[in-house]
C-alpha positions as CSV (number, residue, x, y, z in Angstrom):
1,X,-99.0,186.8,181.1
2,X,-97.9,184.8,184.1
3,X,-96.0,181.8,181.8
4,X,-94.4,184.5,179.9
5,X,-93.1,186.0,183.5
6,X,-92.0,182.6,184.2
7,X,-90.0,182.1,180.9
8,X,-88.4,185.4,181.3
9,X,-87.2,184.4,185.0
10,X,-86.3,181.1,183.9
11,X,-84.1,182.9,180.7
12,X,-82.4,185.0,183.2
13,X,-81.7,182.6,186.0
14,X,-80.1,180.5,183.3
15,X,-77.7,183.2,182.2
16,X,-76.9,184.2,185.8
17,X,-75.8,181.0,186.5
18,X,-73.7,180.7,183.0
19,X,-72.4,184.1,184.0
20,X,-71.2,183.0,187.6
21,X,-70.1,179.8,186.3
22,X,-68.1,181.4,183.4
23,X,-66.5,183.9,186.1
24,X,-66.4,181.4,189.0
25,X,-64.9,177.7,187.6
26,X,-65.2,176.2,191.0
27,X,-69.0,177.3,192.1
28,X,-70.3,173.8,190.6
29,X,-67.9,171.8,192.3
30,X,-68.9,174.0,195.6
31,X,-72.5,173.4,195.5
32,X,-72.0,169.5,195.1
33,X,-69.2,169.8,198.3
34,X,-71.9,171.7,200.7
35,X,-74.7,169.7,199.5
36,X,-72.7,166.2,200.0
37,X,-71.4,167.7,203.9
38,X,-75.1,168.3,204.5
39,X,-76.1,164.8,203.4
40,X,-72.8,163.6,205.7
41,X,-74.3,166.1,208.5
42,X,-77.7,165.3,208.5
43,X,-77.8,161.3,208.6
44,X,-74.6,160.1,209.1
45,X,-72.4,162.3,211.4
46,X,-73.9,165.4,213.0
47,X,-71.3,167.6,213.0
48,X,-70.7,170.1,216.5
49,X,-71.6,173.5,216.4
50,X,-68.2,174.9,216.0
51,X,-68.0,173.6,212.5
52,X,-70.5,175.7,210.9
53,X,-68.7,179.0,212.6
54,X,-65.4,177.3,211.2
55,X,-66.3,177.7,207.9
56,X,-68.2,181.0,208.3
57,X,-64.9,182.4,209.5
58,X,-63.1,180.5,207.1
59,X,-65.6,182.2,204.0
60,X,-65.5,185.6,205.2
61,X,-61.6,185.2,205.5
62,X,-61.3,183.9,201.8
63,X,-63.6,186.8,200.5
64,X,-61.5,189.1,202.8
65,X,-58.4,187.6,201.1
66,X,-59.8,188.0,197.4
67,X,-61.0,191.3,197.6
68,X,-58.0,193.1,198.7
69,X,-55.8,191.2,195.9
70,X,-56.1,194.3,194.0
71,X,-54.9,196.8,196.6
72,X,-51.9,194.4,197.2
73,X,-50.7,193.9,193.3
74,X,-51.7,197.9,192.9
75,X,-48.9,198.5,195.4
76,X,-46.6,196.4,194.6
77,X,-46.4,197.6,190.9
């Protein structure tokens, strides 16, 4: 019962992430680029505090951005 759980979470994480990577081209290259400025944060240069809230802002801006795309080419047509 329980491996068969596991299979079907396993078959379903697997074609979430084809999904987001079929809809999202970048995501892959996204993960590497945080996971690489966490390796660079961590042992080599610890980044200030203002960096994280950069990007954070930066983020919520971009999503901001992309999400009201539609409104904008709605209006204009």
């Amino acid at each position: 019962m329980t491996k068969i759980m596991v299979m079907n979470a396993a078959k379903e994480a697997q074609q979430l992430w084809n999904k987001l990577v079929h809809d999202k081209l970048v995501l892959p290259y996204l993960i590497l680029v945080f996971f690489l400025a966490g390796i660079l944060e961590c042992w080599i240069i610890p980044f200030s505090n203002w960096i994280p809230v950069f990007v954070t802002v930066w983020a919520t801006l971009q999503v901001a951005i992309v999400n009201s795309l539609p409104t904008i080419v709605a209006q204009n047509t």
